[in-house]
C-alpha positions as CSV (number, residue, x, y, z in Angstrom):
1,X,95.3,117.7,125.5
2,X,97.2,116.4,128.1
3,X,100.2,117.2,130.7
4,X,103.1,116.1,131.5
5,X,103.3,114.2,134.8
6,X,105.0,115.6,137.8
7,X,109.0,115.8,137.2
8,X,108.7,115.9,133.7
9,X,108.6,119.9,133.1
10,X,111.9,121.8,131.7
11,X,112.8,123.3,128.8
12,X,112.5,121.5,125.3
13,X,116.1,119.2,125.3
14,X,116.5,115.6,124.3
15,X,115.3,114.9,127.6
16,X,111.9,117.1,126.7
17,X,111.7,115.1,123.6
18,X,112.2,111.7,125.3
19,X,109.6,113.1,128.0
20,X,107.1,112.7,124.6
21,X,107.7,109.0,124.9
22,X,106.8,108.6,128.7
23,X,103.4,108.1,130.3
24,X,101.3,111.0,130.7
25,X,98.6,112.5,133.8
26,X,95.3,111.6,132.0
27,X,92.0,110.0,133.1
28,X,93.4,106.4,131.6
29,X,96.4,106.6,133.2
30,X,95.1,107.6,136.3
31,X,92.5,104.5,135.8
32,X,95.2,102.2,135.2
33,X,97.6,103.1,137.6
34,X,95.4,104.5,140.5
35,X,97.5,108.0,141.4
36,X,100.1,110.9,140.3
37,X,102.2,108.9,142.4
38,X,101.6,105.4,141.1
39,X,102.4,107.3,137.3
40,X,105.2,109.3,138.1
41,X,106.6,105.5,139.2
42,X,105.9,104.2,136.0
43,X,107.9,107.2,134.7
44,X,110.8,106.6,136.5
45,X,110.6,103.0,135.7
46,X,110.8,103.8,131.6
47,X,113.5,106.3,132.1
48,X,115.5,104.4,133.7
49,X,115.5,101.2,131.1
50,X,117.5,103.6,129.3
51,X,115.7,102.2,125.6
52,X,114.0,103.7,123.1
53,X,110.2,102.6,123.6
54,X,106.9,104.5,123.5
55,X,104.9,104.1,126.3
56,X,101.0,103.1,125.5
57,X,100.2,106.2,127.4
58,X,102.8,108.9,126.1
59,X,101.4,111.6,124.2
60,X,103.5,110.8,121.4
61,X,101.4,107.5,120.4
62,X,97.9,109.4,121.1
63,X,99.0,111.8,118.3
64,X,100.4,109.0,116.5
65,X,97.4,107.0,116.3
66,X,95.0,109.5,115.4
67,X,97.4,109.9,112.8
68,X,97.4,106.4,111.5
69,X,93.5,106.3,111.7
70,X,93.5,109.3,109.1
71,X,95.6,107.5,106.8
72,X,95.0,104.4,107.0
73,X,90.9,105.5,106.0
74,X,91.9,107.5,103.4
75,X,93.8,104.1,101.8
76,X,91.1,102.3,102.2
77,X,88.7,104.5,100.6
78,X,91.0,105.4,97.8
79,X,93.0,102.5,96.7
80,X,89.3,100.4,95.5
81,X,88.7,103.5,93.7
82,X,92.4,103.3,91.9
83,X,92.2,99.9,91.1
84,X,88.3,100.0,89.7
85,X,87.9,103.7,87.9
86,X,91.5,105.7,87.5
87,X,92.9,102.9,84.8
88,X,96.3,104.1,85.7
89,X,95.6,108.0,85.3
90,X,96.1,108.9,88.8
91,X,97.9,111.8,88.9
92,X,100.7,113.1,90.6
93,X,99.0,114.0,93.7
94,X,97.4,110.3,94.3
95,X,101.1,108.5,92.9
96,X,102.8,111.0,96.1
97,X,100.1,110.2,98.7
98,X,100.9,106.5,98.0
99,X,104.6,106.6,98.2
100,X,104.1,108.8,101.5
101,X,101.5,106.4,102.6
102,X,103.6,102.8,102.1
103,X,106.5,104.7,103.7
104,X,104.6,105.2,106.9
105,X,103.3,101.8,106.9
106,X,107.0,101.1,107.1
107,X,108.1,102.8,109.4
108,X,105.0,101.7,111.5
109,X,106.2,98.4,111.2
110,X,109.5,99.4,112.8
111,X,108.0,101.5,115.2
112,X,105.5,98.2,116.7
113,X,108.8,96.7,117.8
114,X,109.2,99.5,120.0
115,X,105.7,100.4,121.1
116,X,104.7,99.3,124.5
117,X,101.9,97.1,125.3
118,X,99.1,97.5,127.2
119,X,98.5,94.3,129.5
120,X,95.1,93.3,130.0
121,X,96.3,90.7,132.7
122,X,99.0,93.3,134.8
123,X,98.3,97.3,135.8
124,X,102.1,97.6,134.1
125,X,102.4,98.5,130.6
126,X,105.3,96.0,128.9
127,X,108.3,98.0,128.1
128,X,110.5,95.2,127.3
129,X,111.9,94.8,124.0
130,X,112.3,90.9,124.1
131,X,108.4,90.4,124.9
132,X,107.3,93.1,122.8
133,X,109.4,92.1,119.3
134,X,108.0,88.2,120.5
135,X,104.4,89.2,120.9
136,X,104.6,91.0,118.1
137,X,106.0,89.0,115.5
138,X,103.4,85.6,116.7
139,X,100.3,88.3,116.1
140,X,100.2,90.9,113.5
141,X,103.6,91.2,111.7
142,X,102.7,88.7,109.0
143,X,100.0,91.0,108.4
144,X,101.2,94.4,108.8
145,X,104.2,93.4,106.3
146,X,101.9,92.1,103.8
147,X,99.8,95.2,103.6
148,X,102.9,97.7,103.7
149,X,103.6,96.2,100.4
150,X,105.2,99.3,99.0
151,X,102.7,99.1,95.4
152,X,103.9,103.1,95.1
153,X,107.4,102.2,94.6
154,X,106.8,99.9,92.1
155,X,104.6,102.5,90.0
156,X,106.9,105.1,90.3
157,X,109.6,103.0,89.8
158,X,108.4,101.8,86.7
159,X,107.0,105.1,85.1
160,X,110.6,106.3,85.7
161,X,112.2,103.7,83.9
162,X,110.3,104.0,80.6
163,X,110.2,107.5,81.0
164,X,112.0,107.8,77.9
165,X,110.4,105.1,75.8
166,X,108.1,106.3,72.8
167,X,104.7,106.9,73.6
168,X,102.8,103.2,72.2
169,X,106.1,101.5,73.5
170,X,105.8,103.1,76.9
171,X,101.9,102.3,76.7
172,X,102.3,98.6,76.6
173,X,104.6,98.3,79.3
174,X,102.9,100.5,81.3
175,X,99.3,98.2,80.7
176,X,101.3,95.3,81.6
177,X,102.6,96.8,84.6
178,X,99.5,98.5,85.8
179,X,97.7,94.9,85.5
180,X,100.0,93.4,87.6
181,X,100.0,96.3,90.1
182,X,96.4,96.4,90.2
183,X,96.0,92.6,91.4
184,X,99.5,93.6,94.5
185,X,97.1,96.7,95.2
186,X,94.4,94.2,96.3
187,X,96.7,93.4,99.2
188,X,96.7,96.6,100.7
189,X,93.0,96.4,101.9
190,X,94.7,94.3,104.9
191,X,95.1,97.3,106.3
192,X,91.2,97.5,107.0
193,X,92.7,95.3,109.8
194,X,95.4,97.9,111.1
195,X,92.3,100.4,111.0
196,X,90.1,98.3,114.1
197,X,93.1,97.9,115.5
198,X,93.9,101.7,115.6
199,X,90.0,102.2,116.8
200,X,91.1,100.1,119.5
201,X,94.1,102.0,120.5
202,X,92.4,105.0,120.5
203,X,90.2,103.8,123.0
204,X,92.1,102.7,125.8
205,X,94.6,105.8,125.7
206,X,91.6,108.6,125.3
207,X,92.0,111.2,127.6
208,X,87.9,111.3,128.4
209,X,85.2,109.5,130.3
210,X,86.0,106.1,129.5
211,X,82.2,104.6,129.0
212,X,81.3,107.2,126.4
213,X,84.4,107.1,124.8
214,X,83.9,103.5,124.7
215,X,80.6,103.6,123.3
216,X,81.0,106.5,120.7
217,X,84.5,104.4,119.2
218,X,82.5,101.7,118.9
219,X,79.2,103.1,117.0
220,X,81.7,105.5,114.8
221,X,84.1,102.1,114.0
222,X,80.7,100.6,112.9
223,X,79.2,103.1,110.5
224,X,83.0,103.1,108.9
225,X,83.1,100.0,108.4
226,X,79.7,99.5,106.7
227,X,80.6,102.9,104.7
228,X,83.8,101.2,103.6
229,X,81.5,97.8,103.2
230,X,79.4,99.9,100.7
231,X,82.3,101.3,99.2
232,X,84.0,98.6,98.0
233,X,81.0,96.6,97.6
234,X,80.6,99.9,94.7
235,X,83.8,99.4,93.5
236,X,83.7,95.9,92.9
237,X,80.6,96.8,90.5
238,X,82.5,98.3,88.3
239,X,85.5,96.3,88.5
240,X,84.4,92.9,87.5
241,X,82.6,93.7,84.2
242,X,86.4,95.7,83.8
243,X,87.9,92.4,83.8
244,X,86.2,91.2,81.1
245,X,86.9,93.9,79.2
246,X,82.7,95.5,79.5
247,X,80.8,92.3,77.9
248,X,78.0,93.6,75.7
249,X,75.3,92.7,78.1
250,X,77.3,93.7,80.8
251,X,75.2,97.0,83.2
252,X,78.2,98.9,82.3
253,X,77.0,99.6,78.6
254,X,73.3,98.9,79.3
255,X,73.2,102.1,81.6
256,X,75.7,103.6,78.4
257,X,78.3,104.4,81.1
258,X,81.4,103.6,79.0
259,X,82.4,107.6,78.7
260,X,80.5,108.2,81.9
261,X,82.7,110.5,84.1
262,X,84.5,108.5,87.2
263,X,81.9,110.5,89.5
264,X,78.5,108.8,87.3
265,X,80.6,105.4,87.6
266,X,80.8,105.3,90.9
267,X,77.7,106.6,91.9
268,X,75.4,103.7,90.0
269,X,78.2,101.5,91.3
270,X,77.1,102.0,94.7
271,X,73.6,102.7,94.2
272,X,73.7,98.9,92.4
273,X,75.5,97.7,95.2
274,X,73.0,99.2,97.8
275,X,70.3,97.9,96.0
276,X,71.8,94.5,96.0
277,X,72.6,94.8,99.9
278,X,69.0,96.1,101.0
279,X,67.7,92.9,98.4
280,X,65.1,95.4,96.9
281,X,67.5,94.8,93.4
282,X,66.0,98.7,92.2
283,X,66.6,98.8,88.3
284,X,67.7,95.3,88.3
285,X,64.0,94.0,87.0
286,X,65.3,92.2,83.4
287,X,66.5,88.8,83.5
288,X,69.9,88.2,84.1
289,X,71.5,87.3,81.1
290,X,75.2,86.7,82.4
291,X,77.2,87.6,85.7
292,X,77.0,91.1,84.6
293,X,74.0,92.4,84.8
């Protein structure tokens, strides 16, 4: 994808795995900074703060972020989908992916008070620790910390606990608990946020023509986030009627959906929710009886 810039060659060492950390020769770089020269500077400059901070244009945080994209799209895609259909019988699998998943949140939030910053304003990246934890902590760690709530802890926290408990004892807790869980897991679609601001990264330290990269992040960022739009908008189909425990008049029992697989729920879930979006309200034709239909 990218290599190193001059000076920067040797065998793997701690120096090789600092050298991750440090800018690299790439058509951004070279855009920023104007020359090999003018990089291998900014090279010399990192190196020789002697700190532990990743660079805006270090390989490291390119692989990092493409990462993070990943992730952070499949929470978003699958957390709704917890919270409206799987009524607590997610699996293993999905109860691992979301420890794994609030752990790197974590750790991202550690990581952002050592990740440089591009300038807008100077052709330096910010390496210093004192303007990077400031910046950081006036923008987005508020945010970041509310949606790395760690909601996977809690579950398998809990279902370790009464483990033991008899089978109708354990379900009532675990109702109790999953209620509760249900309304923290709500908080986690801040990271929606974390995911334009990824799309963002990923643009300014893309190692290809800068105006189509430009232009193809931007159109693919859109049709995510009116797929994700659509998605939830599905999801929250479902999930209201839920709440009231499936009202007899509710679309839920009128399209006899209560023993419907999770696949049939969410498909007329988002087909409703389409239909509601477009305005063309397609099997919607009956008066509406209650905030149900």
């Amino acid at each position: 994808m990218e290599r190193p810039a001059p000076g920067d060659r040797g065998r793997f060492s701690w120096d090789g795995w600092r050298n991750l950390l440090l800018p690299q020769l790439n058509r951004q770089s070279l855009y920023v900074y104007g020359s090999e020269v003018a990089v291998e500077k900014e090279c010399i400059r990192q190196r020789e703060r002697g700190v532990f901070v990743i660079h805006p244009f270090s390989i490291f945080r390119s692989y990092y972020i493409m990462c993070m994209v990943a992730i952070t799209f499949l929470n978003l895609i699958g957390i709704p989908i917890e919270i409206a259909f799987l009524d607590g019988q997610t699996g293993v699998g999905w109860e691992g992916f979301n420890v794994f998943s609030d752990t790197l949140f974590l750790i991202d939030v550690g990581l952002n008070f050592r990740m440089g910053i591009i300038s807008e304003n100077s052709e330096a990246a910010i390496l210093d620790l004192k303007c990077i934890r400031q910046n950081y902590l006036k923008s987005w760690f508020i945010p970041d910390m509310i949606a790395a709530f760690p909601v996977g802890y809690i579950i398998l926290v809990a279902d370790l606990k009464y483990h033991s408990d008899s089978a109708s004892s354990k379900a009532n807790k675990m109702v109790r608990i999953l209620m509760f869980v249900r309304i923290l897991s709500l908080v986690r679609l801040l990271r929606v946020s974390r995911l334009v601001r990824f799309f963002n990264e990923v643009e300014k330290v893309s190692n290809a023509n800068l105006e189509v990269v430009q232009v193809f992040f931007r159109i693919l960022s859109l049709f995510m986030m009116i797929f994700l739009l659509c998605h939830w908008n599905g999801c929250v189909q479902y999930f209201v009627p839920m709440l009231e425990e499936f009202p007899s008049d509710c679309w839920v029992r009128r399209e006899n959906l209560m023993n419907a697989t999770v696949g049939e729920k969410y498909s007329f879930g988002v087909f409703r929710a389409l239909s509601h979006m477009t305005a063309i309200s397609y099997g919607s034709s009956e008066t509406p009886t209650s905030n149900f239909l």
